[in-house]
N, C-alpha and C positions, 0 to 999 in steps of 0.2 A: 756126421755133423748134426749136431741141434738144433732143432726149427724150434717156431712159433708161428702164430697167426698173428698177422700183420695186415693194416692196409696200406697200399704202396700202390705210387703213381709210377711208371714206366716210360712216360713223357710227359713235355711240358702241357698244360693246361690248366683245366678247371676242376670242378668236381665229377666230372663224368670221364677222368684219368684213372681217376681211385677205384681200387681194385680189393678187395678182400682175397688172402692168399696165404702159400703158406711160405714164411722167409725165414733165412737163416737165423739165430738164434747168438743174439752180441755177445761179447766178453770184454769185463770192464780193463782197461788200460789200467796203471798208475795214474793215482787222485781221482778215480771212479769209480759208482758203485754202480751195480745191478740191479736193476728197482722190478718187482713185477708190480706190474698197473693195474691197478685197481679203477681209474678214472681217469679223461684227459681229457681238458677244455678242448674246444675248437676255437679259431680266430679263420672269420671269414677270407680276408684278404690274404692269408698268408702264399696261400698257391697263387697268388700273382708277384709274390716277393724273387726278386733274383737271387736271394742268398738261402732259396728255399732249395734251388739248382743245380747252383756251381758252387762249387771250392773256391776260397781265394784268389786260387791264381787261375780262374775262368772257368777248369776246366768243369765237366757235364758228370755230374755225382747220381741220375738215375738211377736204380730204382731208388725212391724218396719214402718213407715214410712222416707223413704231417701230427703234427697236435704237439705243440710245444710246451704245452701245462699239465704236469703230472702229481697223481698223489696214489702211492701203492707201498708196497713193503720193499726194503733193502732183502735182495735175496744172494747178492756174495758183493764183498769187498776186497780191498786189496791191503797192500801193505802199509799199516801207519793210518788207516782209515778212524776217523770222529765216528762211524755209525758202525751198529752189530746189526749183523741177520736178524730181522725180524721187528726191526725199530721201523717204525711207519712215518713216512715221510712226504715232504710234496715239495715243487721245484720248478725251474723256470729253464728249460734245456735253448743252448742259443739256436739260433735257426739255421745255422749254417751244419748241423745236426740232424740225422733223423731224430724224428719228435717219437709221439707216446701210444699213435693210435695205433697199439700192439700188442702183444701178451707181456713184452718184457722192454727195455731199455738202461742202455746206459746215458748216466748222469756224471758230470764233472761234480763234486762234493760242492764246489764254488755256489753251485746256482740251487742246494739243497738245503731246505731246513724242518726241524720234527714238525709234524703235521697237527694244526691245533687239535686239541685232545676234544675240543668239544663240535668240532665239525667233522661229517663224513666225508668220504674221501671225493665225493661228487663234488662236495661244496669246497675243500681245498682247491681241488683241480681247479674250479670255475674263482678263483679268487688268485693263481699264482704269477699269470701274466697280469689281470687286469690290475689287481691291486698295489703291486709292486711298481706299472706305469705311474698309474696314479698319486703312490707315493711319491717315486721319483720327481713326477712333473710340479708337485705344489710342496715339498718340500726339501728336496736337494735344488732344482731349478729358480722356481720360483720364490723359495724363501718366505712363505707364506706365513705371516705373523695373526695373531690374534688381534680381534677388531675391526681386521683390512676387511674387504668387499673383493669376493670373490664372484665371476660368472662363468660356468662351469654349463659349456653346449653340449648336449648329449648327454642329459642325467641321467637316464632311464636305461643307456647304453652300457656294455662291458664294462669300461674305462667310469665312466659318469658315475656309478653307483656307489666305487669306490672312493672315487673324489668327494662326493657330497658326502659320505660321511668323515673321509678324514678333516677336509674344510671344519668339517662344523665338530670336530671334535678337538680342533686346532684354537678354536675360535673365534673364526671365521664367521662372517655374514653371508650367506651361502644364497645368490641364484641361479639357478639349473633353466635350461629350454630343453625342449621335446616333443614327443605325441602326446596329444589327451590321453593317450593310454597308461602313460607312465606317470601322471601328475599324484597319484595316490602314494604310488609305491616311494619316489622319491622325495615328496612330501612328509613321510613314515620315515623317510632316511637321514630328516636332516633339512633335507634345502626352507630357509627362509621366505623365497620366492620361488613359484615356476611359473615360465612363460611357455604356452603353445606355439609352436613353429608356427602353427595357420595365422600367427598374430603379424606375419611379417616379420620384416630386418629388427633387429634387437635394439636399435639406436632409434627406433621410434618412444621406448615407452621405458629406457633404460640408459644409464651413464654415470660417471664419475667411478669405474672399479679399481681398485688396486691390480691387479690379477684377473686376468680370463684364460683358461684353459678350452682349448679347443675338444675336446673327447668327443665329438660327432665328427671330427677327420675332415671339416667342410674347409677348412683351410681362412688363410687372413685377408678377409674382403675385408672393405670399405669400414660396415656395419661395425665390425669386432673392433677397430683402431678406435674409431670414435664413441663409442662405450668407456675407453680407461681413461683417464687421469694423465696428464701429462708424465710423464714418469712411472708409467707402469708397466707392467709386466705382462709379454703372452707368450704361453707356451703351446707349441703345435706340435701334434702326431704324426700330421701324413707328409706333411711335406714341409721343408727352409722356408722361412721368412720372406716375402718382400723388404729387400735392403733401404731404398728408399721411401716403399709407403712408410716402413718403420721410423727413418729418421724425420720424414714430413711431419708425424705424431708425436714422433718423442715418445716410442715405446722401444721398450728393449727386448725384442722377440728373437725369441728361443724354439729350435729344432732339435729335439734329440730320440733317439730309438731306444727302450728300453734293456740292459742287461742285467745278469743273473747274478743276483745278493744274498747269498744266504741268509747275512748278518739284517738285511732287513728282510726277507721272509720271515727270518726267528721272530722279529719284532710285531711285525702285521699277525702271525698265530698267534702272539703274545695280546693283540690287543682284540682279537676273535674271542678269545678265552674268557677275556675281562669286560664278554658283550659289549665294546666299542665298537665294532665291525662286523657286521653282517653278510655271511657271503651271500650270494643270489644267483640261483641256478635259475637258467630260462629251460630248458628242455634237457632230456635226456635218448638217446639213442644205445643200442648194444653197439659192438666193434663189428658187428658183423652186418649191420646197417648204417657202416660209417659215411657210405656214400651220399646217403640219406641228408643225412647230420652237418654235410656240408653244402648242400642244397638248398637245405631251411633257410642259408644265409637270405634268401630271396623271397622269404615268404614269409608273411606274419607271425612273429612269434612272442611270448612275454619277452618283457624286460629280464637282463641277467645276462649269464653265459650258456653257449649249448655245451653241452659234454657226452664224452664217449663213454661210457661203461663197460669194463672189461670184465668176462667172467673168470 
């Protein structure tokens, strides 16, 4: 049988599950390809996700391998396959999936598209979950027009960096919250305003938005309702709406989980290429320090994503 080196968790928990080892070596089904990894984001939360676990129908899918953001080369397809050997790709694997932090993986074609030509595969990787949510949320969800007033918490984060610059490439009025640490970067990205979280609730020095995206996961307190406009719009990451604080506001809040689009990854490389979007890597780790990699979740790091680098 064909292995690879893999990191695989063997039960449930945190980062101190993860194991660097050597594991069996996939083979793609029909409508999948073989990708070997070159790169794979991390997403901190994802080992506390249930469908990181079990199957559909409950059952316990250990050993797991995590990192659902990949960008490496197609290395065999199947029949009827869009991509050849050797076409360089990046992709959004769903979670119910072993992910990427591996030597090799299989992808549904669905969640795959070519890797912008002018980013490495680092910077793909670190741009295929967050910016695809971020599309997702301000413009299939939110319907985010030009003009409108967006507040966009977490700019400096995963999610946030992609949002402020689609926002403001939308033409959008972009303001972002965060660390002081991140007021530069984000600032360089786009946002019209940032506010420092040390400043307090957001509804002290901020309101009337069209649109607020949550991208700091802090979910819909008080502050976030009374910032929009009667009639506006907020879209959450981590968790469903308050049903009634929404209708007290007159906000139409939105929960949804990101899935795998190729048709817009093509789009988001497309607009990588045409420097509209900038990826932004926070750190980088080998696969064989994956354990590492997801540790950092907990520790100071730049703004961006962390990513795994496979040799």
């Amino acid at each position: 049988m064909d292995t690879m080196m893999a990191l695989r968790a063997h039960s449930r928990g945190g980062p101190e599950q993860l194991v660097y080892e050597r594991a069996p070596k996939p083979a793609p089904a029909p409508g999948e390809v073989l990708v070997s990894v070159h790169a794979a984001a991390v997403t901190f939360a994802e080992l506390g996700w249930e469908s990181i676990w079990t199957r559909e129908d409950g059952t316990d899918r250990t050993p797991i391998i995590p990192g659902h953001e990949v960008s490496g080369t197609v290395e065999e397809t199947t029949g009827g396959s869009s991509y050849e050997v050797g076409d360089e790709v990046y992709g959004l694997i769903g979670f119910d999936r072993d992910g990427a932090a591996a030597e090799y993986v299989c992808v549904p074609e669905i969640g795959l598209a070519r890797k912008p030509s002018s980013a490495t595969h680092e910077q793909a990787a670190a741009m295929a979950l967050s910016a695809l949510t971020a599309w997702q949320a301000l413009i299939d969800h939110a319907r985010l027009q030009p003009q409108e007033k967006v507040l966009i918490t977490g700019g400096s984060g995963g999610v946030g960096v992609y949002a402020v610059q689609i926002a403001r490439a939308r033409g959008a009025e972009v303001t972002a919250t965060g660390g002081a640490a991140g007021r530069e970067l984000v600032t360089r990205l786009g946002a019209h305003q940032y506010l420092d979280y040390a400043a307090g609730p957001v509804d002290r020095e901020l309101s009337g938005f069209d649109v607020v995206l949550d991208a700091a996961g802090a979910g819909d307190g008080e502050a976030l309702y009374r910032v929009l406009r009667p009639g506006g719009r907020m879209i959450l990451l981590a968790a469903p709406p308050n049903a009634d604080r929404a209708k007290k506001h007159d906000v139409d809040a939105t929960f949804f989980v990101v899935s795998p689009n190729g048709g817009e990854l093509a789009h988001l490389a497309s607009l990588v290429d045409e420097s509209v979007l900038e990826p932004i890597v926070s750190q980088t780790f080998s696969l064989a320090d994956g354990r590492s990699a997801y540790e950092s979740g907990k520790l100071p790091h730049p703004p961006g994503k962390t990513v795994i680098i496979v040799p």
